[in-house]
VOGU-3710 file (C-alpha; in Angstrom, 3 decimals, decimal comma):
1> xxxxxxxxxx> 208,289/-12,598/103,652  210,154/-12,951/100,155  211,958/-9,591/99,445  209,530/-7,249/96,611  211,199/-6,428/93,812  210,658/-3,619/91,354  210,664/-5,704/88,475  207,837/-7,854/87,583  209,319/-12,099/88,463  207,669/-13,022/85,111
11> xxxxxxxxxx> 206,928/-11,965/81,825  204,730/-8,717/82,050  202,397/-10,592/79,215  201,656/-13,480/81,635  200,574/-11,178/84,040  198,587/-9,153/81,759  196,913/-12,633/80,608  196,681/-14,361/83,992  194,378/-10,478/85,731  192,316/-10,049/82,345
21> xxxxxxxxxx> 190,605/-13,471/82,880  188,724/-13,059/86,047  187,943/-9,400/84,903  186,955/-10,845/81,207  184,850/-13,310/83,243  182,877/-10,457/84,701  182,396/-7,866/82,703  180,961/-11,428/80,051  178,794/-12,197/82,759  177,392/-9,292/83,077
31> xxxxxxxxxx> 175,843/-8,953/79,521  175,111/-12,857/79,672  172,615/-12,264/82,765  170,654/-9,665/80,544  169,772/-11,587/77,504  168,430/-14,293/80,788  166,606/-12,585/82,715  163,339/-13,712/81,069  164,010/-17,543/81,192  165,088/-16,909/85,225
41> xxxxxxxxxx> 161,744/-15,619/85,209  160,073/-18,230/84,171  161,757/-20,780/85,702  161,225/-19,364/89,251  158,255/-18,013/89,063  158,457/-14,437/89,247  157,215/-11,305/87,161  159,733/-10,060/84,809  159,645/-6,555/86,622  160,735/-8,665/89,678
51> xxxxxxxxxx> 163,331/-10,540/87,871  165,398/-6,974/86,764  166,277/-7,331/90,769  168,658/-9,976/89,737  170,703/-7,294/87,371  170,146/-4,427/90,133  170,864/-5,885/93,173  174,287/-7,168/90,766  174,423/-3,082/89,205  174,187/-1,736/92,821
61> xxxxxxxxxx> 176,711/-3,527/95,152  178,841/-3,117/92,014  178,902/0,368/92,197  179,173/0,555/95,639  182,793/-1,475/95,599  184,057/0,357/92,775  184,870/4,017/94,218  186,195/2,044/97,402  188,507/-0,725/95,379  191,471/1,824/95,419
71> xxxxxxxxxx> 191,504/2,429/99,157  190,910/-1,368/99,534  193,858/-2,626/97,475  196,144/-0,158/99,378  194,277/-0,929/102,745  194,833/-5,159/102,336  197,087/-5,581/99,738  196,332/-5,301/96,240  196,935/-8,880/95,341  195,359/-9,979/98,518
81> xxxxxxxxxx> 192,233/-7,529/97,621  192,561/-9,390/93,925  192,464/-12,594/95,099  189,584/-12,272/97,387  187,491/-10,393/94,511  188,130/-13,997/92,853  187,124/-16,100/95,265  184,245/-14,071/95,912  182,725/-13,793/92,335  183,825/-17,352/91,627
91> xxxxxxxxxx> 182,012/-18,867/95,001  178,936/-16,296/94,698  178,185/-17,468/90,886  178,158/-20,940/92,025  175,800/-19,931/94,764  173,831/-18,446/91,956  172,988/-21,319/89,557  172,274/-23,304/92,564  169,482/-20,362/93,948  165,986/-22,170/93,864
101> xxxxxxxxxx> 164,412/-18,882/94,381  164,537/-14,774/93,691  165,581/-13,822/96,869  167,892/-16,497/96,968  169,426/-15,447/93,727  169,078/-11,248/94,540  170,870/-12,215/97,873  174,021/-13,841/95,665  174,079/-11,460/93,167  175,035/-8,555/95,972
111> xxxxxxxxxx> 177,906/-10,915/96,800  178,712/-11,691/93,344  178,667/-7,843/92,766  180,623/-6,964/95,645  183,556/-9,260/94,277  183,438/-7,879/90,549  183,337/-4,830/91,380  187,185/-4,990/92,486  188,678/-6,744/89,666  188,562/-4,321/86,785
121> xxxxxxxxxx> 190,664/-1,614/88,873  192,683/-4,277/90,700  193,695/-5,334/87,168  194,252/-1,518/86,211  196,294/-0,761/88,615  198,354/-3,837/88,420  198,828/-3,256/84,135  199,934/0,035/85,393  203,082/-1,198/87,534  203,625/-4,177/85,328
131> xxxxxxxxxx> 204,420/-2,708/82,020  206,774/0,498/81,954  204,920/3,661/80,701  206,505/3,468/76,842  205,056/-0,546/77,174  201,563/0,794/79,109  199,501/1,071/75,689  199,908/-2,443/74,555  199,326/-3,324/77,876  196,125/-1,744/78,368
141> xxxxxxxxxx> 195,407/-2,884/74,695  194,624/-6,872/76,928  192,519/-4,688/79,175  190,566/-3,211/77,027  189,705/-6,440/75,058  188,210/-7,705/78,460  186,177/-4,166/78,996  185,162/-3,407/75,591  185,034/-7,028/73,664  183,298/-8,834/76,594
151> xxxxxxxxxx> 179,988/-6,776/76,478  180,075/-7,366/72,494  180,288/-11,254/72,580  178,150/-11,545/75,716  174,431/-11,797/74,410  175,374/-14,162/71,665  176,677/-16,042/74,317  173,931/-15,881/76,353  171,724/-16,788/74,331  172,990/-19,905/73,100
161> xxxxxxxxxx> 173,980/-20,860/76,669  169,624/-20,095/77,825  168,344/-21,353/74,569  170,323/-24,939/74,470  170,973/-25,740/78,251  169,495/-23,577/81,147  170,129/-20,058/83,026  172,010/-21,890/85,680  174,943/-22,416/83,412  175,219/-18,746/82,842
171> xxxxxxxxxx> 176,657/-18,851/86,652  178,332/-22,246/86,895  180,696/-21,552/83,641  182,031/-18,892/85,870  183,443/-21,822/88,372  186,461/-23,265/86,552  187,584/-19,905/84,917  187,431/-18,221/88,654  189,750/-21,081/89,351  191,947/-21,147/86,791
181> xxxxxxxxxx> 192,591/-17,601/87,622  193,202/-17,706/90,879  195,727/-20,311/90,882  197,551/-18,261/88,252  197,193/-15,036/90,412  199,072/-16,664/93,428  201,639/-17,574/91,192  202,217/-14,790/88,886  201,238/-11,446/90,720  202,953/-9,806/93,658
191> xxxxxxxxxx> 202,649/-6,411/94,835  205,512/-3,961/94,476  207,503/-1,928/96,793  205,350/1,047/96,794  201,888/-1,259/97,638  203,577/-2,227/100,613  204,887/0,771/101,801  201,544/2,450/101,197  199,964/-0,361/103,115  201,887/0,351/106,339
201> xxxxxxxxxx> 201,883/4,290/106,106  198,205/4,300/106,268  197,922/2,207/109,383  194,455/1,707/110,862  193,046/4,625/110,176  189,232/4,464/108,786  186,791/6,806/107,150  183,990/5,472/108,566  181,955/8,700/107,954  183,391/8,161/104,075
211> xxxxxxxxxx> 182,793/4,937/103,183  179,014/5,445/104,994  178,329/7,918/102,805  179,913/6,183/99,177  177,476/3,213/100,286  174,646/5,329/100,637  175,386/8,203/98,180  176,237/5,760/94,931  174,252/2,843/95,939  170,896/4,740/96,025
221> xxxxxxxxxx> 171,869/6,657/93,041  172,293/3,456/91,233  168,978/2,320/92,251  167,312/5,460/90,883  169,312/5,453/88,051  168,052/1,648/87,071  164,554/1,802/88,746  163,640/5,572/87,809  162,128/4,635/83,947  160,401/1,517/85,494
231> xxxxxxxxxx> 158,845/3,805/88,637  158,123/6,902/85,872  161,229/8,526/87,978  159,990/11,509/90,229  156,296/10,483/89,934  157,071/7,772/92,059  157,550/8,591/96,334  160,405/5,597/96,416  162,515/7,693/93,372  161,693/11,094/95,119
241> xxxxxxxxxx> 163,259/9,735/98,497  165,907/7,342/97,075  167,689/10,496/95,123  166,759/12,959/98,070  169,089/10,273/100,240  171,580/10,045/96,877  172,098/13,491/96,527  172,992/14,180/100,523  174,767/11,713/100,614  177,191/12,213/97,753
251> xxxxxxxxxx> 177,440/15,986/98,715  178,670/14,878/102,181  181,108/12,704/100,721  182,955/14,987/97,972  183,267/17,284/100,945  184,662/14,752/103,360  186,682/13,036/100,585  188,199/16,190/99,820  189,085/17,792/103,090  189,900/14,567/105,264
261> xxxxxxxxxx> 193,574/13,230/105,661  193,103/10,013/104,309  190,487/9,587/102,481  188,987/5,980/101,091  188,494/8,097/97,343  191,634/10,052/96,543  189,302/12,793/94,881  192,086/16,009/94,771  193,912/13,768/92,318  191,305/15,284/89,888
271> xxxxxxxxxx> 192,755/18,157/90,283  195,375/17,293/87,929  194,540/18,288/84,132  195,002/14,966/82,232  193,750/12,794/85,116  190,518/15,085/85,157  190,261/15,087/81,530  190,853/11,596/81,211  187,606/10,761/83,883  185,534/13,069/81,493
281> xxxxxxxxxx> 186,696/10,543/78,964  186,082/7,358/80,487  182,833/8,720/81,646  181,310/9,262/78,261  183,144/6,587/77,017  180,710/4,368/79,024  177,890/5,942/77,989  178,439/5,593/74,294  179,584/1,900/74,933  176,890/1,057/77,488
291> xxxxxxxxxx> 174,532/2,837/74,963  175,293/1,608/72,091  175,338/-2,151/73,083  172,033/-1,736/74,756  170,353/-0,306/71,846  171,162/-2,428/69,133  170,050/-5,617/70,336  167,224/-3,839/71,816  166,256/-2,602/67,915  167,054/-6,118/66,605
301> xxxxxxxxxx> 164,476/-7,922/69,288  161,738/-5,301/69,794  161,382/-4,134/66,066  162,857/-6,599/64,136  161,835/-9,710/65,838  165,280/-11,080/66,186  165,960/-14,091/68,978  168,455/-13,105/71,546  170,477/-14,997/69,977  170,229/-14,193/66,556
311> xxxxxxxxxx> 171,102/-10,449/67,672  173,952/-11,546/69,458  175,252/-12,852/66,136  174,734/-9,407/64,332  176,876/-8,010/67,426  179,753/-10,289/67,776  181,668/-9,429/64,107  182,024/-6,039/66,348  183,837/-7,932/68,698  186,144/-9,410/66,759
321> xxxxxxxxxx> 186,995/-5,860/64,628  187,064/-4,918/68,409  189,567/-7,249/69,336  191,807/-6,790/66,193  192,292/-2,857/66,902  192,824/-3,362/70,576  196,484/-4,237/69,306  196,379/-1,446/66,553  195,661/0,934/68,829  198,053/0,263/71,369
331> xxxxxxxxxx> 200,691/0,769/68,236  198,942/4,306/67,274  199,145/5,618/70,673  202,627/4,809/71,140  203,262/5,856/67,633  201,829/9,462/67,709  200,374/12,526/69,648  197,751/10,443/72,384  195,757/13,462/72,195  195,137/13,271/68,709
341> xxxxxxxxxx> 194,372/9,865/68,304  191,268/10,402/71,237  190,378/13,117/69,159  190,469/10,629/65,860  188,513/8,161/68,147  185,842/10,493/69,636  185,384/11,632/65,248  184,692/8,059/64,309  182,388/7,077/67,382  180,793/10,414/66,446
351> xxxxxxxxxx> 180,378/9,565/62,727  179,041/6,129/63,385  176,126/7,182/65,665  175,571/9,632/62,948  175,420/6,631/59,885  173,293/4,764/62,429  170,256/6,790/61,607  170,192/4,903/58,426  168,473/2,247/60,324  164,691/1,146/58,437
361> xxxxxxxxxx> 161,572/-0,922/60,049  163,127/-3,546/57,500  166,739/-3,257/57,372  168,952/-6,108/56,783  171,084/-8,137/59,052  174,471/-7,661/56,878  173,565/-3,639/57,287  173,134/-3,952/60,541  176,315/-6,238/61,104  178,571/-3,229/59,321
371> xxxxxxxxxx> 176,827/-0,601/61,370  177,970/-2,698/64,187  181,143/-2,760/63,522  181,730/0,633/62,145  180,792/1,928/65,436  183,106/0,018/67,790  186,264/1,109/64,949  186,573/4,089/67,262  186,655/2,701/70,470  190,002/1,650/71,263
381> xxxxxxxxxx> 191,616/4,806/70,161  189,540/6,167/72,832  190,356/3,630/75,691  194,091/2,824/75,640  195,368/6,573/74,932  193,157/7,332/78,184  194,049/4,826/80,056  197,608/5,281/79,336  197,226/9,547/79,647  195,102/9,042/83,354
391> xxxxxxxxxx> 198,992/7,727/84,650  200,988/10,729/83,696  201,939/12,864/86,615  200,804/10,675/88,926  203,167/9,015/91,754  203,027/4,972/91,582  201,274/5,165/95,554  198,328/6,633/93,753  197,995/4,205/91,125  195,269/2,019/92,487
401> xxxxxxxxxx> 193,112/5,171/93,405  193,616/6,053/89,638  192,015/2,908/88,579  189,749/2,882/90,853  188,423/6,713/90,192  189,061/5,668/86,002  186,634/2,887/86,434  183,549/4,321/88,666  184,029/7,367/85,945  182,953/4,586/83,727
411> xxxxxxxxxx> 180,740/2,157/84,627  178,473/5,905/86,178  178,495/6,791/82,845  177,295/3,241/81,675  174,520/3,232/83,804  173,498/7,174/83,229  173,418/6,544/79,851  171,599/3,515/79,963  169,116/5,313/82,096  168,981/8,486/80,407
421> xxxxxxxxxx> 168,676/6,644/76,703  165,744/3,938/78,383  163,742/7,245/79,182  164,601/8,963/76,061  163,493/6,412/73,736  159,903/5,980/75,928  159,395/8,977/75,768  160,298/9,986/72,222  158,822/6,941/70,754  155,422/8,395/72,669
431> xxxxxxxxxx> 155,965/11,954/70,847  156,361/10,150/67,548  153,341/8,408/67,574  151,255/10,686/68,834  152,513/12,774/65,667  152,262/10,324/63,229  148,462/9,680/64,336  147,199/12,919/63,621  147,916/12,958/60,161  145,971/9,656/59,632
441> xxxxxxxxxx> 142,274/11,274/59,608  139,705/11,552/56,680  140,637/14,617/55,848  144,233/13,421/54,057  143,813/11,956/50,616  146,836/9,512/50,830  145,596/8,066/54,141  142,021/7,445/52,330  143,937/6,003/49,641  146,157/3,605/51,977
451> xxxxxxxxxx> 143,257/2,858/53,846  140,699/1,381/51,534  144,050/-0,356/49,880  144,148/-1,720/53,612  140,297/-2,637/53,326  140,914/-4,226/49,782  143,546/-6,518/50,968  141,705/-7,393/54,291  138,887/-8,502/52,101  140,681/-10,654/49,168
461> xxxxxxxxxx> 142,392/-12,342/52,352  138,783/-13,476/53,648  137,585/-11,055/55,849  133,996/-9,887/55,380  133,652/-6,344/54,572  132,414/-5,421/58,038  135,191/-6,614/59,031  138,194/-5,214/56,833  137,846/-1,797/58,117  138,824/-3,251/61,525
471> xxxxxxxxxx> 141,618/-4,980/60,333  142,694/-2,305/58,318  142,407/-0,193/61,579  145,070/-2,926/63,722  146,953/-3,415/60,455  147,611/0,772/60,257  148,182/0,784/64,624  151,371/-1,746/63,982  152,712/-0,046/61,099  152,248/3,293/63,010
481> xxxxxxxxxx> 154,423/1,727/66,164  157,296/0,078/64,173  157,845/3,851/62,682  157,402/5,511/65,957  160,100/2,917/67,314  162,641/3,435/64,264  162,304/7,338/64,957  162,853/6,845/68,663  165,852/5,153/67,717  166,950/7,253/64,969
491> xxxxxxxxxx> 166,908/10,184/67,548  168,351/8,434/70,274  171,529/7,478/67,979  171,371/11,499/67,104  171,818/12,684/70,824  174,782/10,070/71,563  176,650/11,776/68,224  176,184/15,139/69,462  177,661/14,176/73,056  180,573/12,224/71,364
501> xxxxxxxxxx> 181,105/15,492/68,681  181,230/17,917/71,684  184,058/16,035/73,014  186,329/16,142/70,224  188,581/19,175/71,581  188,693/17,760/75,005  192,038/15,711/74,524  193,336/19,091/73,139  193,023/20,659/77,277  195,383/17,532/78,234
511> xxxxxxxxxx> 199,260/17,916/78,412  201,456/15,663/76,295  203,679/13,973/78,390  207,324/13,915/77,110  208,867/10,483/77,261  211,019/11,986/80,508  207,871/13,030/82,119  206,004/9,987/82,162  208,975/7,789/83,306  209,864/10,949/85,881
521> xxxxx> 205,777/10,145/87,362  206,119/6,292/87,569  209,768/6,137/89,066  211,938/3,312/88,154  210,325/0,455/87,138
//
């Protein structure tokens, strides 16, 4: 075996290059497969509440791999872990647009899931040992464009790819870029020192007990997080059960996790201030980004009328402001107090859910476009000081149980706050029209006025008179619905400002690490 040494064999920017493109491929592919999922319907001839399988059966096995990618790249190898992640994504997708049927495709999509869901912390915890710490925030700055641009950029994308060719290709592009990457991978990464001497202190010992109850405990809470709107959550038997079996579950495995020698999730490394702090972060921060990208497009195509594509289009001039202050970011972190620039970042995310209440039954798509993009302005002063902060005071053997604790923190909060903002705007849009209706009666002079205007134009359109009052009636139910939806909306954008203002003092509760300190945590590098 070639001798390991400390110091990266190539340029730390080639590295950082070669693991962001199979983790860019991913995290793209998995906002492509939304904007599809009604064309996959169609074309193999399933319901579209059968067709959100194709996503959960993807969200689930995901989820599942994530908490366990840690133990996994210490257990095999980390590059060897990497590399199979690859080859698994890369060889499921192409199984994908070849699937001829649902189960086919839901039967893929687990594998496909089960190899994503290792590269984002694979590539973490590599970034981590490449770069020194004073370099870390310019290299997480690559990361982040791969976590945070991807989802931007990934339902214009998808939509042009569904509207001008077919759903397969959403897989088969996927193919060459898997490649690609792993060739590069095989050249360019190796594992350190530490990975391997990790590797062989650990042995063969196995938490069966743990990883039984990750599998169970986050893969059925996944389910119930994704299903539980669609099922009206505890109404339904399946939901009651499937969180009964979550909740068990993930109480037996926080106490096994914690009290067992070797555990597959390193959770008493939250005991540590800034790495704690920094998983509150990440959590929230996947919320707001989750969120936010879910409800926009959502607005544009429900309300507005938008094409998938077309509201792709009003997203992606986020991407690119999102891909400019990825650099700038790195900079400002580097530059001054971490903790104050997460602070900065949590004011402007804050402010911009706040401005997004602005939003009309007929706003414009250049209003919309700068909404967009004042929202994401805040994001990467969020990201790269926490990625960098999560690091400090931690010894380099735990770095790939960092990134692997970092990401779970965030794609849970992605898919509670998907959940939890899916409910909240059902439910609140149902509130909001039940209290517009019942000032629409006799009784209130401006609706009599409105009304008979209604009538008048029904009838100078052609309508008999018998008729215009029922026109009037459908005319008054639509207007009633596109106000209910904006208010939904409007509130929904409310809540996610309060959560992000809450968190502004939160950085404050994390220690700044002195240059000494966080070169003192990583060792020589």
């Amino acid at each position: 075996m070639a001798q390991i040494t400390d110091r990266p064999r190539f340029n730390p920017w080639v590295i950082a290059m070669t693991v962001t493109l199979a983790t860019f491929m991913e995290v793209l592919d998995t906002s492509i497969a939304n904007v599809a999922l009604p064309h996959i319907a169609g074309n193999l001839g399933a319901t579209a509440d059968e067709s959100t399988w194709v996503q959960t059966s993807y969200l689930v096995s995901n989820a599942i791999i994530l908490p366990m990618s840690g133990w996994l790249s210490t257990r095999v190898g980390r590059k060897r872990f990497y590399m199979t992640c690859v080859v698994l994504f890369t060889l499921s997708s192409m199984l994908c647009g070849l699937a001829t049927s649902l189960p086919m495709l839901i039967l893929f999509r687990v594998l496909q899931g089960l190899g994503g869901g290792g590269l984002g912390p694979s590539e973490q915890a590599i970034l981590a040992d490449t770069f020194t710490p004073e370099q870390r925030n310019m290299g997480f700055a690559i990361y982040g464009m791969a976590i945070v641009v991807a989802p931007a950029i990934g339902p214009t994308l998808g939509g042009w790819i569904t509207d001008n060719y077919s759903w397969h290709w959403i897989f088969f592009i996927n193919v060459p870029i898997g490649i690609i990457s792993l060739l590069l991978t095989q050249r360019v990464v190796h594992d350190p020192p530490h990975v391997l001497e990790a590797r062989q202190r650990r042995g063969d010992s196995t938490d069966y007990f743990g990883i039984t109850t990750i599998v169970l405990g986050v893969g059925f809470l996944q389910y119930v997080l994704d299903k539980g709107e669609q099922l009206e959550w505890f109404d339904s038997g399946v939901i009651r059960i499937a969180s009964a079996v979550a909740a068990l579950s993930l109480v037996a495995m926080i106490w096994r996790e914690w009290t067992y020698a070797h555990p597959v999730i390193e959770l008493r490394l939250l005991c540590k201030r800034n790495f704690a702090s920094a998983t509150v972060s990440n959590f929230t921060l996947g919320m707001v980004l989750n969120g936010s990208t879910i409800l926009i497009p959502q607005f544009l195509q429900l309300q507005l009328g938008y094409t998938a594509e077309r509201a792709g289009w009003a997203l992606s001039p986020g991407g690119i402001a999102l891909a400019v202050l990825m650099p700038v970011a790195g900079i400002l972190g580097s530059k001054f107090d971490p903790r104050k620039v997460i602070a900065v970042g949590f004011l402007l995310t804050s402010a911009s859910m706040f401005w997004m209440m602005r939003i009309t039954p007929d706003i414009d798509f250049t209003h919309i476009v700068w909404m967009r993009i004042f929202q994401v302005v805040g994001l990467p002063l969020i990201f790269i000081p926490i990625s960098t902060l999560a690091y400090v005071g931690m010894r380099q053997q735990d770095n790939n149980q960092v990134s692997g604790i970092s990401n779970f923190a965030r794609n849970l909060g992605g898919a509670v706050g998907t959940s939890f903002l899916v409910t909240y705007l059902t439910r609140h849009r149902q509130i909001s029209r039940v209290e517009l209706a019942s000032h629409l009666h006799r009784g209130n002079p401006f609706f009599d006025r409105y009304f008979s205007a209604l009538q008048q134009s029904a009838v100078l359109t052609g309508s008999s008179v018998a008729d215009a009052g029922q026109h009037a009636l459908a005319q008054l139910q639509q207007i009633v619905d596109a106000q209910a939806n904006v208010l939904a909306y409007i509130s929904a954008f409310f809540v996610l400002g309060v959560i992000v203002a809450l968190l502004i003092p939160l950085p404050f509760l994390m220690k700044r690490p002195s240059s000494n300190e966080m070169t003192a945590s990583q060792g020589m590098h």
